[in-house]
Backbone of each chain as ProteinMPNN parsed JSONL, in Angstrom:
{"seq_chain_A": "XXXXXXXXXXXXXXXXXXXXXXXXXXXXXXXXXXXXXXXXXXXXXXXXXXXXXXXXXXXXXXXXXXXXXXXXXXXXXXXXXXXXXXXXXXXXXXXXXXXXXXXXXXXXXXXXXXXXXXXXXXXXXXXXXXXXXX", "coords_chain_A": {"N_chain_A": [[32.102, 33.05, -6.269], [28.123, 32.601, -6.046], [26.05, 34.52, -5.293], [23.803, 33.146, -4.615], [24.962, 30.483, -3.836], [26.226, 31.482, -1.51], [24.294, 32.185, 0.181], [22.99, 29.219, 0.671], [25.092, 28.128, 1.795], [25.919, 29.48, 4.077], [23.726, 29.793, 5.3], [23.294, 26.879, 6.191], [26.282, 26.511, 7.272], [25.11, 28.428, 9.761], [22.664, 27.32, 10.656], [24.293, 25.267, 11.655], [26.048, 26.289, 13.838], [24.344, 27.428, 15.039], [22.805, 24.694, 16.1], [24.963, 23.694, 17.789], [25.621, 25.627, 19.624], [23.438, 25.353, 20.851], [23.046, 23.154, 21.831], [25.34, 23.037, 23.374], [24.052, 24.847, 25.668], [22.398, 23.473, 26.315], [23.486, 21.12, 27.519], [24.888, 22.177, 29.636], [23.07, 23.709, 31.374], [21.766, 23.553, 34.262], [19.331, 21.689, 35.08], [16.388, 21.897, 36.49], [12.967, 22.773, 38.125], [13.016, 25.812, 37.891], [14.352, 26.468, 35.931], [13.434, 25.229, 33.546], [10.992, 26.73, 34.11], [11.628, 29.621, 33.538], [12.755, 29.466, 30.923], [10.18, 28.068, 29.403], [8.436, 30.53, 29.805], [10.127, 32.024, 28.167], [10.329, 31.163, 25.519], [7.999, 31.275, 25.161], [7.304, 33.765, 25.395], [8.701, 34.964, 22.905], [7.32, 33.712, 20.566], [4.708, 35.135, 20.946], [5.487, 37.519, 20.377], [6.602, 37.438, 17.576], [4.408, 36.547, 16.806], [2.228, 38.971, 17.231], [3.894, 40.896, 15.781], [3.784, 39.891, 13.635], [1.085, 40.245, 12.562], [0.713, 43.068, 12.758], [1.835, 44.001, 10.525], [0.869, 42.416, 8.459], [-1.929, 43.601, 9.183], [-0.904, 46.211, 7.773], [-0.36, 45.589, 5.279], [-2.604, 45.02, 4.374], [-4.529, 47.44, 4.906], [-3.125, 48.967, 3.053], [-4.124, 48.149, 0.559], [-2.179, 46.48, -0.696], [-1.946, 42.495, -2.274], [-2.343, 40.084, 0.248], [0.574, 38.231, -0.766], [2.156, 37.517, -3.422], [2.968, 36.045, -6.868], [5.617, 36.237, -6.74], [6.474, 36.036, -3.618], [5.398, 33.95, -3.25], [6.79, 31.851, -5.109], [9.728, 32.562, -3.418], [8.975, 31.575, -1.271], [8.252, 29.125, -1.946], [10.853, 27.858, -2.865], [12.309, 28.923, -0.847], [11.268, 27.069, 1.473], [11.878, 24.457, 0.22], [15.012, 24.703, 0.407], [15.396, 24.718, 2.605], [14.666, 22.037, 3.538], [16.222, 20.199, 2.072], [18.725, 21.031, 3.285], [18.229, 20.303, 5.91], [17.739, 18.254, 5.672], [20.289, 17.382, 4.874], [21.761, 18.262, 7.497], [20.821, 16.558, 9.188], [21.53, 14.117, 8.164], [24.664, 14.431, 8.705], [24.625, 14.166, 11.763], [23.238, 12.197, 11.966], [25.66, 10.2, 11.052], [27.725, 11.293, 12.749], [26.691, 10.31, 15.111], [26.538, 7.24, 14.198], [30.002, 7.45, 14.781], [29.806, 8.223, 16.763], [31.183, 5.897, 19.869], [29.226, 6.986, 22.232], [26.707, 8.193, 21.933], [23.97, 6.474, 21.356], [22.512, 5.261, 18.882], [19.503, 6.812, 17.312], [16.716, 5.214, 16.376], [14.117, 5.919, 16.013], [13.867, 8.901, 14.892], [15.536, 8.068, 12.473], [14.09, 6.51, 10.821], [11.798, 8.562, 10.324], [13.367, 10.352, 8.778], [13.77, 9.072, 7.008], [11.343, 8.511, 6.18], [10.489, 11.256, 5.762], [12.418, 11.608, 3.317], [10.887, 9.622, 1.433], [8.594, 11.155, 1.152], [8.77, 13.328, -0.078], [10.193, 11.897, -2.298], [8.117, 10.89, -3.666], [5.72, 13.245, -3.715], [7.697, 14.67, -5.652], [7.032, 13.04, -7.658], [4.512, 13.287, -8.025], [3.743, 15.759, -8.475], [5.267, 16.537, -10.81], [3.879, 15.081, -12.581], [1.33, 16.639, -12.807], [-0.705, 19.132, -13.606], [1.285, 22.35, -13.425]], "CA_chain_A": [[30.959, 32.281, -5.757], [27.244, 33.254, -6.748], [25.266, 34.875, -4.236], [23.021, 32.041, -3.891], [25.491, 29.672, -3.126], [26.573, 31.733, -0.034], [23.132, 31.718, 1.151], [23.388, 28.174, 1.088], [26.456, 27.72, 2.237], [25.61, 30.544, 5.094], [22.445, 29.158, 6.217], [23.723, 25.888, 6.812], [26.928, 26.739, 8.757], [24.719, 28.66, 10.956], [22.162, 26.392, 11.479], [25.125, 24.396, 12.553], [26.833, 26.627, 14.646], [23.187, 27.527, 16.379], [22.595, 23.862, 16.621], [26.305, 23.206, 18.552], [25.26, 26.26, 20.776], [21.904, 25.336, 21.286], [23.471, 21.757, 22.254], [26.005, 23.058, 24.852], [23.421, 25.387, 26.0], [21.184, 22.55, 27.093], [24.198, 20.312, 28.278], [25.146, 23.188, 30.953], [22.11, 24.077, 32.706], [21.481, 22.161, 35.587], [17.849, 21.155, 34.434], [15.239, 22.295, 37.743], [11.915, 23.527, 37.495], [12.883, 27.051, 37.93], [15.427, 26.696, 34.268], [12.172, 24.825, 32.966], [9.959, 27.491, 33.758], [12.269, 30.373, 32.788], [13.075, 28.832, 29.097], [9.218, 28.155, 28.977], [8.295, 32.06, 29.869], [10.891, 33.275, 27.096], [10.142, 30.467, 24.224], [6.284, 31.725, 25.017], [7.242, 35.503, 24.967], [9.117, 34.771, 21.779], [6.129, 33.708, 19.857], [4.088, 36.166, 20.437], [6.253, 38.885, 19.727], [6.195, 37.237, 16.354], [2.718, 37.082, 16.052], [2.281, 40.196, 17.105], [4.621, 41.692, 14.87], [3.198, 39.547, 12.393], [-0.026, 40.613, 12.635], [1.167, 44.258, 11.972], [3.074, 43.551, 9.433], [0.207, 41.757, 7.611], [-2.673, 44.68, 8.602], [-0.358, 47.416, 7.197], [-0.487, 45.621, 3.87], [-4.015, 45.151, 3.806], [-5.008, 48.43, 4.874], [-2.707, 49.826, 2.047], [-4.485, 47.294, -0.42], [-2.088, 45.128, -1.55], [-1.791, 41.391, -1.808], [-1.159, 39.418, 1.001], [1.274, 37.285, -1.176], [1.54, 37.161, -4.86], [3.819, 35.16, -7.314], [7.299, 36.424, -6.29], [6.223, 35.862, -2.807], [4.89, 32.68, -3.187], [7.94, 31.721, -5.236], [10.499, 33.056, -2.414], [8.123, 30.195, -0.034], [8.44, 27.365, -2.208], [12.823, 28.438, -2.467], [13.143, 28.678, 1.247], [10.666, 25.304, 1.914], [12.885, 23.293, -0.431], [16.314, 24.764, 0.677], [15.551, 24.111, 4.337], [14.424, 21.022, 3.165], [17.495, 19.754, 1.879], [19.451, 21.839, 4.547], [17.657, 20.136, 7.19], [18.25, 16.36, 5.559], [21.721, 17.281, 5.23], [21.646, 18.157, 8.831], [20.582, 15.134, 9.938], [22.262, 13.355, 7.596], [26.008, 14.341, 9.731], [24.357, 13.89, 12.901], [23.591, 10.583, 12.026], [27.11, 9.783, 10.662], [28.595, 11.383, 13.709], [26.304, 9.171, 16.117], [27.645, 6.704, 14.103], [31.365, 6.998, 14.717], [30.484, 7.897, 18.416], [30.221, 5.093, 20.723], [28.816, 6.995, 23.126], [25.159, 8.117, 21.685], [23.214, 5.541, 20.662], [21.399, 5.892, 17.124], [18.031, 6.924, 17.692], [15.923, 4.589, 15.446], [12.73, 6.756, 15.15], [14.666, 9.794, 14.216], [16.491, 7.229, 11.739], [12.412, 6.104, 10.941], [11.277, 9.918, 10.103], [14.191, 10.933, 7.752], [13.525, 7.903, 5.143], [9.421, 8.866, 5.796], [10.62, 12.812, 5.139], [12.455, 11.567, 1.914], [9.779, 9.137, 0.96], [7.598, 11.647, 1.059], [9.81, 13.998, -1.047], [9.913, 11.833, -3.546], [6.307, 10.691, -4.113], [5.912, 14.448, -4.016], [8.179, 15.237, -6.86], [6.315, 12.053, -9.65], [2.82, 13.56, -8.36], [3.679, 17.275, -9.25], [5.803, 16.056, -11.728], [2.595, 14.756, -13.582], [0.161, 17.435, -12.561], [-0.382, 20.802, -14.411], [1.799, 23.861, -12.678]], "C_chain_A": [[29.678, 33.113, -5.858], [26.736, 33.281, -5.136], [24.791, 33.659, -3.614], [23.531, 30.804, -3.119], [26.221, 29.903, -1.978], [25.724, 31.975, 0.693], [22.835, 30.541, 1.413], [24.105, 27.313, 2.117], [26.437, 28.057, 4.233], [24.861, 29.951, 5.89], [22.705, 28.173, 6.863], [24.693, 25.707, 7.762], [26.6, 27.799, 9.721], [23.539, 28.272, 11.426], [23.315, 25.52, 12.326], [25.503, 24.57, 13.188], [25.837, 26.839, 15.684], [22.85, 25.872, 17.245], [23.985, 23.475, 17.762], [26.077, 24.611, 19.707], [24.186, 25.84, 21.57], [21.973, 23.977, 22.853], [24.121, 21.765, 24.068], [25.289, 24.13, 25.887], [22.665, 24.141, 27.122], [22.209, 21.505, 27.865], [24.686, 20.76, 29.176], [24.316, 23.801, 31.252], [22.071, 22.887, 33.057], [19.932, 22.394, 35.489], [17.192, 21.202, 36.308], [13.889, 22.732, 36.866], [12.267, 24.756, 37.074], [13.413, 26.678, 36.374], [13.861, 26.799, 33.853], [11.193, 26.106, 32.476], [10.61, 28.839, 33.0], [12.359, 30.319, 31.55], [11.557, 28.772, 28.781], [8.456, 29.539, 28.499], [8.989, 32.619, 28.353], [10.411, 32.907, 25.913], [8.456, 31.481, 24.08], [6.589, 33.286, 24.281], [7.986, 35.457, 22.807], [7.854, 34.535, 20.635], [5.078, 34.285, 19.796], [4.395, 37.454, 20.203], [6.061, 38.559, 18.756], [4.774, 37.72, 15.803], [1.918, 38.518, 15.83], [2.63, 41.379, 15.621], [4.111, 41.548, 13.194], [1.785, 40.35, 11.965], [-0.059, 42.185, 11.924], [1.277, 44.227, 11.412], [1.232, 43.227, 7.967], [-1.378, 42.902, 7.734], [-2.331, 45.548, 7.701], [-0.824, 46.939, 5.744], [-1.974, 45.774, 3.429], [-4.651, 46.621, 3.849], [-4.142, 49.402, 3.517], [-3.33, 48.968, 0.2], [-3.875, 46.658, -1.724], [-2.047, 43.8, -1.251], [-1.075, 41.141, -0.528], [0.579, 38.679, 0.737], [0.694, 37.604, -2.666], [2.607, 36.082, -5.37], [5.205, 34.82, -6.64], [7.424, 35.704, -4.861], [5.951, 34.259, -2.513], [5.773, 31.927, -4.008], [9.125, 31.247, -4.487], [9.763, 31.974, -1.368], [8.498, 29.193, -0.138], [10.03, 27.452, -2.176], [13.018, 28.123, -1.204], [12.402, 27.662, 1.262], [11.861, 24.725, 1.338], [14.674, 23.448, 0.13], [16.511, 24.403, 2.377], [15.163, 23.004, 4.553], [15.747, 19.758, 3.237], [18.594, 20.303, 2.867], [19.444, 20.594, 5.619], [18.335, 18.711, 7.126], [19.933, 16.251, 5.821], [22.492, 17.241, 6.898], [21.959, 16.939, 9.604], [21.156, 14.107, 9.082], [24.108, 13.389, 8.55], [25.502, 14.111, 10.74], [24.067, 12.634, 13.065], [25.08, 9.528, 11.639], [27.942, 10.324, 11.953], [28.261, 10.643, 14.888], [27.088, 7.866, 15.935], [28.716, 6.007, 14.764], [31.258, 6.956, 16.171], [30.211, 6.457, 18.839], [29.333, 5.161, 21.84], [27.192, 7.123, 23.121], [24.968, 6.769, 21.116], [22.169, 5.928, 19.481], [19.905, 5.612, 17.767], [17.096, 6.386, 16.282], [14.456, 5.615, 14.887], [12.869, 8.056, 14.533], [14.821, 9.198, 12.59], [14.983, 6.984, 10.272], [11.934, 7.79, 10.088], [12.214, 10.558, 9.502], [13.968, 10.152, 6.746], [12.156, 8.197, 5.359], [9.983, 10.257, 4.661], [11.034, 12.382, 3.604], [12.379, 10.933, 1.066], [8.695, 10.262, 0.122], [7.798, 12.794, 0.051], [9.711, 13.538, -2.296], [8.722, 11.347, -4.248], [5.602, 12.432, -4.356], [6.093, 14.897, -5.571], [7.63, 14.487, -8.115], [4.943, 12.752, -9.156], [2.701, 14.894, -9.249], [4.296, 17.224, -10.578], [4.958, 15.628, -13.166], [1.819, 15.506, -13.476], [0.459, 18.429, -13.372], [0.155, 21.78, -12.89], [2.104, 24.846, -12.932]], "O_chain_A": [[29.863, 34.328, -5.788], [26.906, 32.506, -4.194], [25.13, 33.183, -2.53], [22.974, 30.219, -2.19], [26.805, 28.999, -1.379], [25.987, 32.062, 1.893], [22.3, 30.451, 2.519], [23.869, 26.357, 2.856], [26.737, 27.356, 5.199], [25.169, 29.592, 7.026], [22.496, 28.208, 8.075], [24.505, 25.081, 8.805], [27.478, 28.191, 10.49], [23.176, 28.714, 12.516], [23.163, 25.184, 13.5], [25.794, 23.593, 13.879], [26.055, 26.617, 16.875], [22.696, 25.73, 18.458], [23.595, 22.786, 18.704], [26.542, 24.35, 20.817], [24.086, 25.978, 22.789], [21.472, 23.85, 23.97], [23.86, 21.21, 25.135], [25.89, 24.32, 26.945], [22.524, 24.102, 28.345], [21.74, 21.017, 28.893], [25.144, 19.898, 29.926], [24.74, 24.915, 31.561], [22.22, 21.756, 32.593], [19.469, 23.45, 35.921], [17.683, 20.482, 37.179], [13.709, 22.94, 35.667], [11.942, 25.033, 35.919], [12.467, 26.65, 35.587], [13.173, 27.818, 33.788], [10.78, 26.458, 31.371], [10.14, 29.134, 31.901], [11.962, 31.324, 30.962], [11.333, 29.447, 27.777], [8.001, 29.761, 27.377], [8.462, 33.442, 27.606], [10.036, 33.77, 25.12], [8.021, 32.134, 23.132], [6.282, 33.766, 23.19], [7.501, 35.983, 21.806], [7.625, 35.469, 19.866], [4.358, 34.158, 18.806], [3.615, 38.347, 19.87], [5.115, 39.224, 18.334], [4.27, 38.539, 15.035], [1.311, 39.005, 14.877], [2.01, 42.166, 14.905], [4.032, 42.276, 12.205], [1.711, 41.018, 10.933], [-0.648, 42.477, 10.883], [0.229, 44.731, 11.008], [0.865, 43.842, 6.966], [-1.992, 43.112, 6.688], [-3.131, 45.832, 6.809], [-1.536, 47.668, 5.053], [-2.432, 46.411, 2.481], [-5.276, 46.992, 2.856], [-4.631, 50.463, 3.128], [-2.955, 49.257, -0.936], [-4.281, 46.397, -2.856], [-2.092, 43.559, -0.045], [0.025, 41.534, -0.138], [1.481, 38.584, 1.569], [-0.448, 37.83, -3.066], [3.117, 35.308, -4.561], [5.716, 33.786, -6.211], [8.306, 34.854, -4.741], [6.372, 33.612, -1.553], [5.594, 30.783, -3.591], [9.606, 30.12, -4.596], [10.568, 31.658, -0.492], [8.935, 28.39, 0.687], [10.459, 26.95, -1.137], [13.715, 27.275, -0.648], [13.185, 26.799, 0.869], [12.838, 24.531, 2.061], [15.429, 22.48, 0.222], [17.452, 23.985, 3.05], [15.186, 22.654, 5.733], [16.053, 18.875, 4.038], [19.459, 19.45, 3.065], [20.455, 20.046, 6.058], [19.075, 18.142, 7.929], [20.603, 15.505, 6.536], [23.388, 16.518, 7.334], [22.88, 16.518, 10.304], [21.166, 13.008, 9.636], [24.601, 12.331, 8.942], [26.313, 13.254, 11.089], [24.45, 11.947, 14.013], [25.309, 8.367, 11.981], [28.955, 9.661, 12.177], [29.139, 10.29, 15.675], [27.879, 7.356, 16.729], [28.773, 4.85, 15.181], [31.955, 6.25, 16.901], [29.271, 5.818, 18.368], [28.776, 4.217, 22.401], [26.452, 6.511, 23.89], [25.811, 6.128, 20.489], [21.275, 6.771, 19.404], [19.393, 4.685, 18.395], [16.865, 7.122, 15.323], [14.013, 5.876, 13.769], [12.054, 8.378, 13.669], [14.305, 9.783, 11.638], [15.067, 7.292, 9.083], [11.811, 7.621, 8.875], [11.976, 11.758, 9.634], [13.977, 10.58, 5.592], [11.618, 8.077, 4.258], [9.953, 10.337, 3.433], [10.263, 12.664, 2.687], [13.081, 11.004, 0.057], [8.209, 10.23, -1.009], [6.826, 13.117, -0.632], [9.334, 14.2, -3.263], [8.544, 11.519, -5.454], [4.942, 12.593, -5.383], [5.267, 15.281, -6.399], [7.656, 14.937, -9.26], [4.119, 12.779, -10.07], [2.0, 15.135, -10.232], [3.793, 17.91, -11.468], [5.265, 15.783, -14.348], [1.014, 15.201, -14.355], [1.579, 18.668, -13.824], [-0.361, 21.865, -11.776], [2.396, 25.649, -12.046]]}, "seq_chain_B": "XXXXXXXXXXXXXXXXXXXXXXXXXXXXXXXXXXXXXXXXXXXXXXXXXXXXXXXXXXXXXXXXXXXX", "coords_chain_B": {"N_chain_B": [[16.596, 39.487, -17.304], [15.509, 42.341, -19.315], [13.713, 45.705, -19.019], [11.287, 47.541, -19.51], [10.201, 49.232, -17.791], [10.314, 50.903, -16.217], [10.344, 53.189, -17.436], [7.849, 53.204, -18.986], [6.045, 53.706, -16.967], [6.884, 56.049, -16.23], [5.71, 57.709, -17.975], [3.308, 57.361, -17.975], [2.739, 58.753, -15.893], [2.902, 56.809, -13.141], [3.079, 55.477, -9.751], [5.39, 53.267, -8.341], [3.779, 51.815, -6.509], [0.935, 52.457, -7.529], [0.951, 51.157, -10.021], [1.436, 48.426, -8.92], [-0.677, 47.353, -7.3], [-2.757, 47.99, -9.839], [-2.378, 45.544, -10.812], [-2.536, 43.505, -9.201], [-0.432, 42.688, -7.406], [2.782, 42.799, -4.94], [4.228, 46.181, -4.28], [7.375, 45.294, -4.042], [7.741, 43.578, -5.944], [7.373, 44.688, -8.393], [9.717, 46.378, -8.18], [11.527, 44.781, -8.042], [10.796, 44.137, -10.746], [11.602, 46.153, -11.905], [14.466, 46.579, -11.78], [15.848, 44.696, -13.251], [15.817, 42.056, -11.168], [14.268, 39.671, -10.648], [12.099, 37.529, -12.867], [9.115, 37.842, -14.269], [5.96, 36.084, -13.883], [3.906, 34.881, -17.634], [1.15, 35.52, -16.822], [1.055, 37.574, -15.355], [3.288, 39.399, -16.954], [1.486, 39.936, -18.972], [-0.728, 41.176, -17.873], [0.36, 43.529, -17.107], [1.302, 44.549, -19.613], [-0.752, 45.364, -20.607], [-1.52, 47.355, -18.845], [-0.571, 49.131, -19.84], [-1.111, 49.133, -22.525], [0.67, 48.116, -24.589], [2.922, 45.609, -26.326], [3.848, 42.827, -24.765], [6.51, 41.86, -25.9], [7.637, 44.648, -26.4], [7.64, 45.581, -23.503], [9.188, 43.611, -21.975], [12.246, 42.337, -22.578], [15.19, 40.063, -23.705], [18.35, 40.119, -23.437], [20.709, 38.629, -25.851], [22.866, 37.336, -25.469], [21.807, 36.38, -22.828], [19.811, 34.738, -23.885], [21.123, 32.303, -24.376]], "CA_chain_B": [[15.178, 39.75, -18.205], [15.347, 43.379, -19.056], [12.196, 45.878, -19.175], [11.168, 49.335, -19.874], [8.572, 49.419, -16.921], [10.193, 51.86, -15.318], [9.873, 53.977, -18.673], [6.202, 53.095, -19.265], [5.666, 54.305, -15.691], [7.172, 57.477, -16.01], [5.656, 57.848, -19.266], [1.556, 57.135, -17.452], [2.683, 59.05, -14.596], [2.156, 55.75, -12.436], [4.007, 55.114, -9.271], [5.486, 51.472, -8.302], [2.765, 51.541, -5.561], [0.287, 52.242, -8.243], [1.482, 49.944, -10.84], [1.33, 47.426, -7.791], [-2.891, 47.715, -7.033], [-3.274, 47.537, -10.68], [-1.701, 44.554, -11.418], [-2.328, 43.043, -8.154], [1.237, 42.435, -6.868], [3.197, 43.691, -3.885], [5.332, 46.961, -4.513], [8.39, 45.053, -4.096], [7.532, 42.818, -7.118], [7.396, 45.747, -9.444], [10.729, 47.16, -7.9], [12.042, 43.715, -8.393], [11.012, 43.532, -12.165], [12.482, 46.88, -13.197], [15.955, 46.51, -11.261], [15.633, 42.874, -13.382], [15.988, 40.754, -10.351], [12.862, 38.795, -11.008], [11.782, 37.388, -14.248], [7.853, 37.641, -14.415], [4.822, 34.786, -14.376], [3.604, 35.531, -18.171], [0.409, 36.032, -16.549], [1.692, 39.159, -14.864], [3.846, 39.888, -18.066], [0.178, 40.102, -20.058], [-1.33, 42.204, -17.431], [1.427, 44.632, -17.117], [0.991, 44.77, -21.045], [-2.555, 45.697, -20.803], [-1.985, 48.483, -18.445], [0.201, 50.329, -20.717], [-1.582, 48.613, -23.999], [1.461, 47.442, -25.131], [2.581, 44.001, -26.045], [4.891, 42.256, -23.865], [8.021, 42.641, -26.251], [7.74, 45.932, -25.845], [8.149, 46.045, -22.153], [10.521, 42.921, -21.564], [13.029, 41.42, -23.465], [16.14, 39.433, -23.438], [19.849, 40.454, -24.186], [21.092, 37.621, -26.947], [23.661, 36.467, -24.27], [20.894, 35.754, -21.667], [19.366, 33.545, -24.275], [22.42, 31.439, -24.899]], "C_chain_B": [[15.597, 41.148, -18.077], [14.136, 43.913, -19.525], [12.317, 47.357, -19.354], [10.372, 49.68, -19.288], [8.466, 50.999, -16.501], [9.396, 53.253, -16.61], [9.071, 54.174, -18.921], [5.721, 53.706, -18.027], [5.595, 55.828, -15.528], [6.075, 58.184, -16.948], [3.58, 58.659, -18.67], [1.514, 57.478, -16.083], [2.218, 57.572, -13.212], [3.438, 55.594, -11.181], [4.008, 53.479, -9.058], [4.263, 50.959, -7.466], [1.181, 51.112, -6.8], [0.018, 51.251, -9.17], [1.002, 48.256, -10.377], [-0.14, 46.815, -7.425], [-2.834, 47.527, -8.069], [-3.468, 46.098, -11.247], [-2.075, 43.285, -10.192], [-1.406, 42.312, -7.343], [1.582, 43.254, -5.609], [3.8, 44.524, -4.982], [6.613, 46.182, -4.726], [8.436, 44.201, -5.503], [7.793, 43.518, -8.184], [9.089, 46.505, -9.624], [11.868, 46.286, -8.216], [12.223, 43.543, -10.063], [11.722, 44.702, -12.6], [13.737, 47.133, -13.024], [16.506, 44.68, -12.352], [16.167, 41.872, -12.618], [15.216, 39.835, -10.016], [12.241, 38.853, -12.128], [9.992, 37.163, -13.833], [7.081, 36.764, -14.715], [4.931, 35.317, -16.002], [2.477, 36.22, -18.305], [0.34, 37.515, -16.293], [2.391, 39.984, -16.174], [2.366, 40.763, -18.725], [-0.795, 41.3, -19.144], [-0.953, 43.692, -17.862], [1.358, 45.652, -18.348], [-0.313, 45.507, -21.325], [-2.683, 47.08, -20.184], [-1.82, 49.562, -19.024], [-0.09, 50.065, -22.465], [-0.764, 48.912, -24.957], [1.681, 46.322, -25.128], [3.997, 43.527, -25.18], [6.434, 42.165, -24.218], [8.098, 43.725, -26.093], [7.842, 46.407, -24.26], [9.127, 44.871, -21.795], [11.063, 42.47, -22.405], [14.443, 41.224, -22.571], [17.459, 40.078, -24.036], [19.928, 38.644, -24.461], [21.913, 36.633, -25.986], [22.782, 35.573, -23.182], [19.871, 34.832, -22.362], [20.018, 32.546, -24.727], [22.07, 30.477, -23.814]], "O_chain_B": [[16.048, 41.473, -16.979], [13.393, 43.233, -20.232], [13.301, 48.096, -19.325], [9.566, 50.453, -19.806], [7.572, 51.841, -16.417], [8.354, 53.907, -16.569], [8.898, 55.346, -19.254], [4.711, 54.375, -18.242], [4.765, 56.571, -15.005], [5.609, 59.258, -16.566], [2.974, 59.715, -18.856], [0.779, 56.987, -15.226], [1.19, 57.629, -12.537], [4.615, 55.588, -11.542], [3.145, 52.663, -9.382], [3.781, 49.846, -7.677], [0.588, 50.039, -6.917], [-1.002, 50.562, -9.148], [0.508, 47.329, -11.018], [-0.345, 45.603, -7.361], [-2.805, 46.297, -8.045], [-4.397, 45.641, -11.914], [-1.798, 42.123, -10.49], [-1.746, 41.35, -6.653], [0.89, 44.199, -5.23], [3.97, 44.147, -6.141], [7.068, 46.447, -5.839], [9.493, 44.35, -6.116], [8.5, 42.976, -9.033], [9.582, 46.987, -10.643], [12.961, 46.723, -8.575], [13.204, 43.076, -10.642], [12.466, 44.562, -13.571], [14.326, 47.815, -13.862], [17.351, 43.847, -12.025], [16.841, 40.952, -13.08], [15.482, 39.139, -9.036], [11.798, 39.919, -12.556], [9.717, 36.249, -13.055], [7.226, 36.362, -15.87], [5.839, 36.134, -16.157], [2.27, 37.096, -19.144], [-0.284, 38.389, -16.896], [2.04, 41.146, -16.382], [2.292, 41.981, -18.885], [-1.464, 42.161, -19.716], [-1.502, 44.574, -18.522], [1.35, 46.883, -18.345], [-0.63, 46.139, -22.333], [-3.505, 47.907, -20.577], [-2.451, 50.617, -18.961], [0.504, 50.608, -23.396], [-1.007, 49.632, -25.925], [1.085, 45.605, -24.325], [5.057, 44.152, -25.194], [7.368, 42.29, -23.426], [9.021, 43.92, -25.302], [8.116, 47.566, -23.951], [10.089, 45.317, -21.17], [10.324, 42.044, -23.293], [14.813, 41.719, -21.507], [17.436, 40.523, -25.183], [19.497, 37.727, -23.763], [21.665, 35.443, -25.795], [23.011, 34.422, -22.808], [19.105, 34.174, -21.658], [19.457, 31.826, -25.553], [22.748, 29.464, -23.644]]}, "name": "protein", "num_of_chains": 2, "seq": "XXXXXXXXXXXXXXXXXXXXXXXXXXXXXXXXXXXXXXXXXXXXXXXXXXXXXXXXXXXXXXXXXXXXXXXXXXXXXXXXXXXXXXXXXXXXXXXXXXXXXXXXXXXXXXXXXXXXXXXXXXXXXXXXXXXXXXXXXXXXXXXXXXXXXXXXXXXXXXXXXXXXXXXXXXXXXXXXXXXXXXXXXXXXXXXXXXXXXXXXXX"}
């Protein structure tokens, strides 16, 4: 099996396994303010550690004067967009087949609504660039 | 894609950093093309060419297999 197809493969059964944690995560707290505010505090701290980090990350290069981003880089963007793309549809593509079979969720129509926009929009996408110079 | 960057490098005393600023690329891009795990814009190809005023066969080419 080629590398790439175990980053594939990879990515997706652990989005899945984060999403089935994430799931029983949120179905065992007992939902109060205090959880609320706790989970709010960390999600917050979480993002700016990023930025932070980001921020570093993105002086160092400049002060050593190279590109922010060049081809490869910008390459490696459009790769991961499109694979988490299709990842993501697939995603939601079993989650809607397992709503589905349950009887207990009920299919969430605007969900349902915003996956045929997403790959509407996908493919009007692919005939515009498709015709454009790239 | 294989290349002879590293060769031309050694050759014009240049490090990958250097190479990198000329060309205007990250480091890793450069480290990328002469391990050949990234095939080059031919924009970048034509630069690359320019720094070492050679022509672009002369720093990349193909094994016969990898054009099959």
């Amino acid at each position: 099996m080629g590398q790439k197809n175990i980053l594939y493969i990879g990515s997706f059964l652990a989005t899945i396994i984060f999403m089935i944690v994430l799931y029983a995560i949120v179905v065992s707290i007992q939902w109060n303010q205090f959880s609320i505010l706790i989970i709010s505090i960390g999600l917050i701290s979480i993002v700016i550690t990023i930025f932070v980090v980001f921020s570093f990350k993105i002086k160092g290069i400049r002060d050593q004067g190279f590109p922010l981003e060049d081809e490869r880089s910008i390459q490696i963007k459009y790769k991961a967009g499109y694979n988490a793309f299709i990842l993501s549809w697939l995603l939601w593509l079993i989650i809607m087949i397992f709503t589905g079979f349950s009887g207990e969720i009920k299919p969430n129509w605007e969900v349902y609504t915003g996956l045929m926009g997403m790959s509407a929009i996908y493919v009007i996408n692919y005939f515009i660039l498709n015709r454009s110079e790239n | 894609m294989r290349t002879k960057l590293k060769e031309y490098r050694a050759k014009f005393n240049l490090r990958q950093e250097d190479l990198a600023r000329k060309v205007g690329v990250r480091r890793e891009t450069i480290s990328h093309l002469e391990k050949g795990k990234y095939n080059s814009s031919l924009k970048l190809a034509f630069k690359i060419a320019k720094v070492f005023k050679v022509s672009i066969e002369e720093l990349f080419f193909f094994d016969e297999d990898e054009l099959q």
